[in-house]
C-alpha positions in Angstrom: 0.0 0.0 0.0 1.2 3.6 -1.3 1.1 6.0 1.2 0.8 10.0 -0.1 2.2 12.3 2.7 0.5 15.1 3.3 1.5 18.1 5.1 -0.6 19.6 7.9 -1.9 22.6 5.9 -4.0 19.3 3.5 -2.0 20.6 0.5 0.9 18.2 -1.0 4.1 18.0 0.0 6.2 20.6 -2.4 8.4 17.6 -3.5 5.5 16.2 -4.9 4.9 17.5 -8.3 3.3 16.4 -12.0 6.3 13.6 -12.4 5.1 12.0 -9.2 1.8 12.1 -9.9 2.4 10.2 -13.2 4.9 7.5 -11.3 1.8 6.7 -8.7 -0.4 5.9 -11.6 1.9 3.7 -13.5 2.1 1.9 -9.8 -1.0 1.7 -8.9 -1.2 0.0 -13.2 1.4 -1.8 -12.6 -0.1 -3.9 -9.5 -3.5 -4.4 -11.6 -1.5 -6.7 -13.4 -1.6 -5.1 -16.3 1.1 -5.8 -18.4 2.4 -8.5 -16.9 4.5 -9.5 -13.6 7.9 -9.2 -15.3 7.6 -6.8 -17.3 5.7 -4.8 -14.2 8.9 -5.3 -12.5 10.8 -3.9 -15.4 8.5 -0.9 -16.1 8.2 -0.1 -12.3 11.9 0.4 -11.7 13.1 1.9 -14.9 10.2 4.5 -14.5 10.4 5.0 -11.1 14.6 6.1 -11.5 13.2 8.1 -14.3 10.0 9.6 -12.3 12.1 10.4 -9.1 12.5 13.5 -8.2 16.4 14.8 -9.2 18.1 15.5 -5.5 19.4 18.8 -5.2 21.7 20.5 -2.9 20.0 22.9 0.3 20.4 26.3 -0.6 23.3 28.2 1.2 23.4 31.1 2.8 24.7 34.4 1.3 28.8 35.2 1.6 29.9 38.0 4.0 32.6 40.5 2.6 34.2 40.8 5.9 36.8 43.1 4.5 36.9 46.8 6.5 35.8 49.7 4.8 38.6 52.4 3.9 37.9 55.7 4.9 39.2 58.3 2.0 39.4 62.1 1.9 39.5 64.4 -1.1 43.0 66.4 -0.4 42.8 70.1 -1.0 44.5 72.7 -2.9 47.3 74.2 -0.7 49.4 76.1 -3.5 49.9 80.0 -2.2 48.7 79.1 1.0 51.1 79.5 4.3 52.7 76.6 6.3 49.8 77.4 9.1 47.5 77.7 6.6 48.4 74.8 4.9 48.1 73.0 7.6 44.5 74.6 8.8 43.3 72.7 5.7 44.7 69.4 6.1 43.5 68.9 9.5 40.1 70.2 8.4 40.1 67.2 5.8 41.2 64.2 7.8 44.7 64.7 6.6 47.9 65.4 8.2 50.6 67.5 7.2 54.0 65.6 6.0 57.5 66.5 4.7 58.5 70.4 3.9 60.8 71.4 1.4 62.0 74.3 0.4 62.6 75.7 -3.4 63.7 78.6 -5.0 61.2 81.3 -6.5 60.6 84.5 -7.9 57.3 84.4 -6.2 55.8 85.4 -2.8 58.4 83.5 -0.6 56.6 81.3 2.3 54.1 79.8 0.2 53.2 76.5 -1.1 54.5 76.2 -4.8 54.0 72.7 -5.0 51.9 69.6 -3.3 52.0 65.9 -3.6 49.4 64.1 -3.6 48.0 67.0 -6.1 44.8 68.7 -5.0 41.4 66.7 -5.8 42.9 63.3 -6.0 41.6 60.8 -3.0 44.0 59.8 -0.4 43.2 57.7 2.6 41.8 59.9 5.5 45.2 60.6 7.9 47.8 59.9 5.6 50.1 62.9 5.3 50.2 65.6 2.2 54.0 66.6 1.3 54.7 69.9 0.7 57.2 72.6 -1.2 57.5 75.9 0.1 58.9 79.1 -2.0 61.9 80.7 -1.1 63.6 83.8 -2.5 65.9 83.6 -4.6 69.5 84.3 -3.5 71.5 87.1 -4.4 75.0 88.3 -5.2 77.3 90.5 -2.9 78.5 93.8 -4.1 82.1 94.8 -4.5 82.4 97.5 -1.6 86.0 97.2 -1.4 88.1 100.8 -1.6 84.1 102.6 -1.2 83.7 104.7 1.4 81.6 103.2 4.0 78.7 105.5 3.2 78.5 104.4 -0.5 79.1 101.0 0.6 75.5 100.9 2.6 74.1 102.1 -0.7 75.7 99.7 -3.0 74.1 96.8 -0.2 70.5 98.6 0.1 70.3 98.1 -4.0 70.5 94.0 -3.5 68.2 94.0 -0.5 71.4 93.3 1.7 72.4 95.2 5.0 75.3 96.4 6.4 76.8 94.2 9.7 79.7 94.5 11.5 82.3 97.7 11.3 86.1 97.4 11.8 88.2 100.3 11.6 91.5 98.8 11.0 94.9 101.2 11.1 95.9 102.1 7.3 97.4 104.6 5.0 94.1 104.5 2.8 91.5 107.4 3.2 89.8 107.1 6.6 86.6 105.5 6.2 87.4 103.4 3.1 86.4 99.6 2.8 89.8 97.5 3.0 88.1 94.1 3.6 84.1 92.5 3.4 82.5 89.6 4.3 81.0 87.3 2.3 83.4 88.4 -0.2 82.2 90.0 -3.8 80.1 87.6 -5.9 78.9 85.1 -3.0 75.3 84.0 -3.2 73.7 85.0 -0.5 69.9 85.0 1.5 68.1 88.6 0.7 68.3 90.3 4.1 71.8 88.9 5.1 74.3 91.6 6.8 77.8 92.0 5.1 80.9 93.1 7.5 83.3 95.5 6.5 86.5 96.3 8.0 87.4 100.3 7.3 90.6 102.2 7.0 91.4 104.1 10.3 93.9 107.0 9.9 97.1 105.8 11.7 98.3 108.9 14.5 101.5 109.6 15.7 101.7 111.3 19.5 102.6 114.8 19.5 105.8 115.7 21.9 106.4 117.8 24.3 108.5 120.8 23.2 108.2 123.1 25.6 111.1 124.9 27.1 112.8 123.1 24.3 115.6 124.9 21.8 114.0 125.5 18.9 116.6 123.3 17.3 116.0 120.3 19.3 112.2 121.0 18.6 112.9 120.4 14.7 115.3 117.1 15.5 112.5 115.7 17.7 109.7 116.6 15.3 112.0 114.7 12.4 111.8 111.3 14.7 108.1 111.9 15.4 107.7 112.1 11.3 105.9 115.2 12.1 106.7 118.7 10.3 108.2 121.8 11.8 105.2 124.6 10.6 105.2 128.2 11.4 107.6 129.5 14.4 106.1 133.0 15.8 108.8 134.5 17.6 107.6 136.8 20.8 108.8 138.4 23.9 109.8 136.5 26.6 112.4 136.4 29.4 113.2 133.1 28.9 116.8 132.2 26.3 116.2 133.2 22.9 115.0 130.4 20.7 113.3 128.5 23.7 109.7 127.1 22.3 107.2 128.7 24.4 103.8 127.4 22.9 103.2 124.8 21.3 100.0 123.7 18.4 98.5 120.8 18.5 99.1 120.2 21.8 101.7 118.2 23.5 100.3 114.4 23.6 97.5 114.9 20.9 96.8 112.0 18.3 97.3 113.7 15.0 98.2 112.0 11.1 101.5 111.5 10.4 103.3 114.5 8.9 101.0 116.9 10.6 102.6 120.6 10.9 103.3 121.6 14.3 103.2 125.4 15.1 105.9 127.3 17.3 106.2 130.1 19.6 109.9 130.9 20.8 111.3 133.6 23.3 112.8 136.3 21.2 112.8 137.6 17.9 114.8 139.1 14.8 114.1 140.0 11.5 114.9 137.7 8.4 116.7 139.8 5.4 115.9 139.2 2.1 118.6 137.4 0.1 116.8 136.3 -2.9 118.7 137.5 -5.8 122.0 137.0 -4.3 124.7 134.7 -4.7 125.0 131.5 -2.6 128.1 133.0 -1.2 126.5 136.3 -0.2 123.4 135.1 0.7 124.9 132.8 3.7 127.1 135.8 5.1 124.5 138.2 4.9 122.3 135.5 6.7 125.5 135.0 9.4 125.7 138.4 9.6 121.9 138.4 11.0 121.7 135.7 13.2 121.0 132.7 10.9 122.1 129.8 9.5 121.8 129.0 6.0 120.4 125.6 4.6 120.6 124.5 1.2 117.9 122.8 -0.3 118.2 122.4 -3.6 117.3 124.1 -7.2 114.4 125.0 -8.6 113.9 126.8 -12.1 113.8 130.5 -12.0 114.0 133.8 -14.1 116.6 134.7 -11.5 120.5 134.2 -12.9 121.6 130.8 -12.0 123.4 130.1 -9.1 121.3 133.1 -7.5 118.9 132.3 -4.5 115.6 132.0 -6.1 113.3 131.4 -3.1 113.9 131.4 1.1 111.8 130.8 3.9 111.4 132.4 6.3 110.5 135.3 3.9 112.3 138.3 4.4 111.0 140.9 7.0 109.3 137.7 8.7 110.3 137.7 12.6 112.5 134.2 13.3 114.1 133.7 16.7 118.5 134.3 16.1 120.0 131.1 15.6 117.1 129.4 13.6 117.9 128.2 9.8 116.8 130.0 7.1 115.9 127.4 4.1 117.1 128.4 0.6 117.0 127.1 -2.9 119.0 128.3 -5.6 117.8 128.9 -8.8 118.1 126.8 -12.4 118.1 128.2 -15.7 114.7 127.3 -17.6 115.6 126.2 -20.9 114.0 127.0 -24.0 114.4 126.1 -28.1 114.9 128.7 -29.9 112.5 129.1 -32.9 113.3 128.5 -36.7 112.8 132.3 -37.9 114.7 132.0 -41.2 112.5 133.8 -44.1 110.9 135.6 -40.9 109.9 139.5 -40.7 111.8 141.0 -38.4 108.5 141.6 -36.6 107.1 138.2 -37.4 110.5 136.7 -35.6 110.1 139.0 -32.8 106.5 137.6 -32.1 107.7 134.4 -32.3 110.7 134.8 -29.7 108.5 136.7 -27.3 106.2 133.9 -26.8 109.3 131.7 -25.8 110.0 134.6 -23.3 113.2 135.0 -25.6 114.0 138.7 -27.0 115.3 140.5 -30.2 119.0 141.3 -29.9 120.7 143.5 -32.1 120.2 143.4 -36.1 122.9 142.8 -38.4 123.5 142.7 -42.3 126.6 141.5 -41.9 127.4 139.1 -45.0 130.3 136.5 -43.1 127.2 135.3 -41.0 125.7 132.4 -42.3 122.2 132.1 -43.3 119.9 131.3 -40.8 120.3 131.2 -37.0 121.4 129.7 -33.8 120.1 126.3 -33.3 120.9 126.5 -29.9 119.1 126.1 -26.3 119.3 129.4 -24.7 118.2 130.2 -21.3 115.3 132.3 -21.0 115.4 135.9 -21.6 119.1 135.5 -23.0 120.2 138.2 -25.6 120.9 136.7 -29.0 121.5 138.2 -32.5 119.5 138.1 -35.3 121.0 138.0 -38.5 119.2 140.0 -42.0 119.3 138.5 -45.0 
């Protein structure tokens, strides 16, 4: 006996479907006897394998993706922005700030020139956002070397550099020069940086004592001091004649070397003139005075050679007795005398006063040969012009 399972609701089983149905037919056939007992046996089995239902698997249940979702931000656009800025904007995303570096540019300095990754792309919420920042560019160090020091600061103000540190060094330079600078000329440098300078300083030399001094041992101490005997006043005093009385600059000032220092000695005597005169003359008239004469040297002059051309003292100046009077003793000054054959008479007289040269006497003598002296003649020297 077949027995049909029913489930509780009185509706078939859902396993049971149109294939069953037809396999309980052929059975319930099949045991009428109808066809026959083997071939019943036959028919029952090979339709039941082909009538039963086909097993299938029981459904599974849906796969998890257990894998953790990745939080991403959209990185922003830092260029121009400042470091703090910068930084402001990262944080507000999720994002953190990374590596700096530091480029140069002709831009703003400070800001952000450049930005990896770029702004818009995605990058995971708290990864860090590296960064290049604009610098300035550097620039080159002026020359300032023999400038004085106040057109050195406007040479560095040009390059947007600054004067640093001052050194005044001892030298023979102008005071206030540049001898020496730091970075030296050409270097590259950060706008804003401070350039040293060492100076010249004027190099002094003490002033001595003279005081109560002969005037004589004044000028040898002077010498030794490489300082210069100036102008000696002579006045009335009852200390010895020729004793320095006063003394300018001062004793124990700082002054340049070969600085003039100015005399007053007791007593006083008039210096005659001896210009003119020969050396010979000159020094016993000078003896004869109070003096000493000193020799020192030649100098062209319109006065006859071997004359004294120049003294100092002057004459009528007031020297104290004893003191030297300098003189120097006068040189011919050359000059060429002209070509003035074919001349005028006036014509060669024009010619030979320009050269501070004059017309001697005319003469038609024949036995002189044609032409003139070709000669130097000292200035002013009487010479003969031949006629033709």
């Amino acid at each position: 006996m077949t027995t049909v399972l029913l489930r509780g609701d009185g509706n078939l089983s859902e396993a049971v479907d149109g294939r069953l149905i037809a396999w309980m037919i052929t059975l319930v056939l099949a045991l009428a006897g109808w066809p026959g007992a083997g071939a019943q046996e036959s028919f029952s089995r090979g339709t039941l394998e082909r009538l039963r239902p086909p097993q299938t698997a029981p459904p599974q249940p849906p796969m998890r993706d257990d894998r953790p979702v990745i939080a991403t931000s959209v990185v922003p656009d830092l260029h121009g922005q400042g470091v703090a800025e910068a930084r402001a904007l990262l944080e507000r995303s999720g994002l953190r700030f990374g590596e700096i570096d530091r480029v140069r540019t002709r831009g703003a300095p400070g800001g952000v020139v450049r930005q990896s990754p770029v702004a818009g792309e995605q990058a995971v919420r708290g990864s860090a956002v590296k960064i290049w920042v604009g610098e300035a560019p550097l620039v080159e160090v002026p020359d300032l070397t023999g400038q004085p020091l106040a057109q050195a600061e406007r040479l560095l103000a040009r390059p947007d550099l600054r004067l640093g540190r001052v050194e005044r060094v001892p030298s023979a330079d102008p005071e206030d020069t540049v001898l020496r600078q730091h970075p030296p000329a050409g270097t590259p440098v950060e706008q804003a940086s401070a350039v040293d300078v060492w100076i010249a300083m004027a190099v002094t030399v003490r002033v001595p004592d003279l005081l109560k001094r002969p005037l004589e041992d004044a000028r040898d101490i002077l010498d030794g001091s490489r300082l210069h005997l100036g102008e000696v006043t002579p006045q009335p005093s009852a200390a010895p004649e020729g004793t320095v009385l006063r003394q300018s600059p001062e004793p124990h000032q700082e002054v340049k070397p070969g600085t003039s220092v100015s005399l007053w000695v007791a007593g006083a005597a008039v210096v005659p003139n001896v210009v003119g005169r020969r050396l010979r003359e000159a020094a016993a008239v000078l003896d004869k005075a109070g003096f000493e004469m000193q020799e020192e040297g030649q100098e062209e002059s319109a006065y006859p050679e071997g004359t004294v051309a120049r003294q100092a003292p002057e004459a009528a100046e007031g020297a104290p007795k004893g003191s030297r009077v300098r003189v120097w003793v006068a040189a011919p000054r050359l000059v060429r005398v002209p070509d003035l054959r074919g001349e005028t008479p006036e014509a060669a007289e024009q010619q030979l006063k320009k050269r501070r040269l004059r017309l001697g006497p005319r003469s038609s003598e024949p036995p002189w040969p044609r032409g003139w002296y070709d000669r130097s003649l000292a200035r002013g020297h009487n010479w003969r012009w031949v006629a033709r």
